[in-house]
C-alpha positions in Angstrom: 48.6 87.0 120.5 51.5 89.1 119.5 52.3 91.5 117.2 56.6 92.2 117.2 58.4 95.0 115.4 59.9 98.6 116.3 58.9 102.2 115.0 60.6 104.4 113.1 64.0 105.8 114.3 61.7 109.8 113.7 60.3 111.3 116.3 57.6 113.5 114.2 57.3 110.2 111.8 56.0 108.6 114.8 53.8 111.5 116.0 52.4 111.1 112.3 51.9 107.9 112.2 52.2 106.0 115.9 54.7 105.6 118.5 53.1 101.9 118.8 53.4 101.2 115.0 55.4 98.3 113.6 57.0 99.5 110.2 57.5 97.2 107.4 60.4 98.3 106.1 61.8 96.7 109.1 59.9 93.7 109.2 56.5 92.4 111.4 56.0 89.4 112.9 53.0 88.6 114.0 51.5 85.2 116.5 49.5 82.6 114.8 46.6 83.4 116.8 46.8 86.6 115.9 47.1 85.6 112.4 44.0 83.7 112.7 42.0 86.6 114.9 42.8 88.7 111.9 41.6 86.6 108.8 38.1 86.5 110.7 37.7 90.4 110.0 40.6 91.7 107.7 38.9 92.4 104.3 36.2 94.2 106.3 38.7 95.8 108.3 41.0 97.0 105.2 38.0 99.4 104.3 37.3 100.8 107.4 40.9 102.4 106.8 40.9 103.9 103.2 43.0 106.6 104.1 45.6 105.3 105.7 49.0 105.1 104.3 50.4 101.8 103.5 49.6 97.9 104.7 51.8 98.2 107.7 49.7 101.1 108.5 46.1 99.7 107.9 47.4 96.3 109.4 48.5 98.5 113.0 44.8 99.8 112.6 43.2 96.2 112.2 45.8 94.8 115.2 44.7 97.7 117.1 40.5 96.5 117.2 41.9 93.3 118.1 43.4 95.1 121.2 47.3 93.7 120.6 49.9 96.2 121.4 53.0 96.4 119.9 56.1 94.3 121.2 59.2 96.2 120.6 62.2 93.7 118.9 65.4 96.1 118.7 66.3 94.1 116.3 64.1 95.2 113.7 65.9 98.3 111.9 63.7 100.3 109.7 66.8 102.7 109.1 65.4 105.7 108.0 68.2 108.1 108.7 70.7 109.4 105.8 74.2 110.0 106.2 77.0 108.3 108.0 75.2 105.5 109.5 78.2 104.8 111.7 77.1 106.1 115.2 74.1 103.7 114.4 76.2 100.5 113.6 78.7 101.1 116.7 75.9 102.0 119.1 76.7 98.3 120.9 72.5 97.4 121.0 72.1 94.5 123.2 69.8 93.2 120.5 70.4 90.2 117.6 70.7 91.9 114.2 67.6 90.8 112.1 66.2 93.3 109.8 67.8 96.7 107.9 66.1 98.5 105.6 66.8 102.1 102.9 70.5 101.0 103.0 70.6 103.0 99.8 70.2 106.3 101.7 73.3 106.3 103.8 76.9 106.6 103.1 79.2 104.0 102.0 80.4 102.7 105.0 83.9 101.1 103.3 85.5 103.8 101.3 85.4 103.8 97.6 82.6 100.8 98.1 78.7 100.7 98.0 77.8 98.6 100.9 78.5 98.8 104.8 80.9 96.9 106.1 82.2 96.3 110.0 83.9 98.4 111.9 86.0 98.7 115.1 86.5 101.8 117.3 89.2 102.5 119.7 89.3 104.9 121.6 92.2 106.6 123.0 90.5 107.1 126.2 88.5 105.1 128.9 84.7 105.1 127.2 82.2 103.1 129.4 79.7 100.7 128.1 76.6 103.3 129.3 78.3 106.1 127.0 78.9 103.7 124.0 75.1 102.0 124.3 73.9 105.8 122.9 74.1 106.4 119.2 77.0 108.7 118.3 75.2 111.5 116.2 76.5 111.2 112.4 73.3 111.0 110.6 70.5 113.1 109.7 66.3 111.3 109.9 64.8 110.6 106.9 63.0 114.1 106.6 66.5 115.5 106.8 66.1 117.1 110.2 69.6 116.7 112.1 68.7 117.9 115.8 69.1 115.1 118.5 65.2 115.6 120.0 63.9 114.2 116.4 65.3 110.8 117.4 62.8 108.5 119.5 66.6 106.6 120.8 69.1 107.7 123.0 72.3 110.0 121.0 75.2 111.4 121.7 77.2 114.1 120.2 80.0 113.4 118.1 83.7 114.1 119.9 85.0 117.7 118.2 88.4 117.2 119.8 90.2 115.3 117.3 92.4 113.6 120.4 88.9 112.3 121.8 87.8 110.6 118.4 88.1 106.8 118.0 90.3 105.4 115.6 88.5 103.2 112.8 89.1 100.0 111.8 87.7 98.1 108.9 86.8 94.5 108.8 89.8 92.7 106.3 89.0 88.7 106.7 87.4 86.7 108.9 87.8 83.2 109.4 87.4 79.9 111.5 90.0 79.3 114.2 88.8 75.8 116.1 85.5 76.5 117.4 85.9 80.2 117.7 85.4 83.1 114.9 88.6 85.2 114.0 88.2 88.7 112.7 91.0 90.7 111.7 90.4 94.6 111.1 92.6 97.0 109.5 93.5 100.8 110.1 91.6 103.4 108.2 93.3 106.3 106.8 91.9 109.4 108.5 92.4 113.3 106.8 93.3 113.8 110.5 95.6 111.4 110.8 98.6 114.0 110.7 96.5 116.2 112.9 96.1 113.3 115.9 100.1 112.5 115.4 101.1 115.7 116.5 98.4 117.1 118.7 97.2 113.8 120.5 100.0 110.8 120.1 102.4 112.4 122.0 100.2 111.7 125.2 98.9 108.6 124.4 101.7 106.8 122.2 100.4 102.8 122.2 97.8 103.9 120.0 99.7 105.7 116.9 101.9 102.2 116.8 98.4 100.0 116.5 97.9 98.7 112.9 96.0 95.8 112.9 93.0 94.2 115.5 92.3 90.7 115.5 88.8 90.0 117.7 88.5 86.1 118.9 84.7 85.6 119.7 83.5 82.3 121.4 80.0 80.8 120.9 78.0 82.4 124.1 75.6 78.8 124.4 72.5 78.6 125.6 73.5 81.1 128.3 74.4 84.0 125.6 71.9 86.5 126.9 73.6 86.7 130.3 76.7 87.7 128.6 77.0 91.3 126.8 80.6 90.4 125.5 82.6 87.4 125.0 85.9 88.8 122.7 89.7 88.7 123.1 91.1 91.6 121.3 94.4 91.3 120.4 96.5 94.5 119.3 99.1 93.8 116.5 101.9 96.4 116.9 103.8 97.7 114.3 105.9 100.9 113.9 104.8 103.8 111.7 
């Protein structure tokens, strides 16, 4: 019997409600034998919890007399921050992306648009993979409360030095190319960008000259676990 989902991404939402709670804004799955433990008892079980908040609530309550804990599926998002979801998005999860939920609440991710889009980060420094696997602080939780310990996943805090910020680049087309996927990202225009020019280009001068990203991803197989990353980036030069 199992019973998959993930919490919430609040720490006092899930000392409210349960650290071992699947929320359905982000999706449950449960087993068919669970399924079928469950419809022995469920209507019963339902008004043993009247004042609980919600099915996926009452349903965690009913799981829980069954004596199912939670499997945790990173893949789930229940999304209840607010702001710039980008430190979320570029967090590199080792986790397929199934389920997001209050995309409403954050900030258009493409500017001038109303839906998220995909982005690429360079950096003009060294970052390793450990560093990049915690979320980049740029987004509030749902109650509004900003401070790193109300997160139940790992953050970081966002660069101040504008020489140490990645640059952005925004998904423009993406197409076939034999049997590989070809993605091809454009330059965002930064209210920094004059700032970075003169301050930080003149020590790293590659990156002021990069316009353009093209990412060449391979199908991984049946071995695709056992491989974090299977990209060619290639770097389109162009002069300013």
């Amino acid at each position: 019997m199992m019973y998959i989902g993930t919490p919430l991404e609040s720490h006092s939402a899930n000392a409210y409600f349960s650290h071992s709670m699947a929320f359905g804004g982000g999706g449950i799955a449960i087993s068919y034998l669970l399924a079928e433990a469950l419809s022995n008892f469920h209507n019963d079980c339902i008004e043993r919890y009247p004042k609980l908040y919600g099915s996926d609530d009452r349903l965690h309550a009913c799981i829980t007399e069954v004596g199912v804990p939670l499997t945790r599926e990173h893949g789930f998002h229940q999304w209840d921050i607010r702001g710039n979801a980008r430190g979320l998005l570029s967090s590199h999860p080792i986790a397929p992306f199934i389920s997001i939920h209050h995309v409403e609440y954050v900030d258009p991710f493409y500017p001038g648009l109303v839906s998220l889009g995909y982005v690429v980060q360079v950096f003009p420094n060294i970052v390793l993979p450990r560093e990049l696997e915690r979320s980049e602080h740029t987004y509030v939780a749902w109650n509004k409360i900003g401070h790193p310990q109300e997160f139940d996943h790992d953050t970081r805090k966002s660069y101040k030095s504008v020489c140490k910020k990645p640059v952005l680049f925004f998904l423009k087309d993406v197409m076939k190319d034999g049997n590989a996927t070809l993605g091809s990202y454009a330059r965002a225009k930064a209210k920094d960008d004059l700032k970075r020019k003169v301050i930080c280009f003149p020590h790293s001068p590659p990156l002021q000259y990069v316009q353009n990203i093209q990412v060449l991803g391979y199908p991984l197989g049946k071995n695709w676990h056992l491989v974090r990353y299977v990209l060619i980036i290639v770097f389109q030069l162009f002069s300013c």
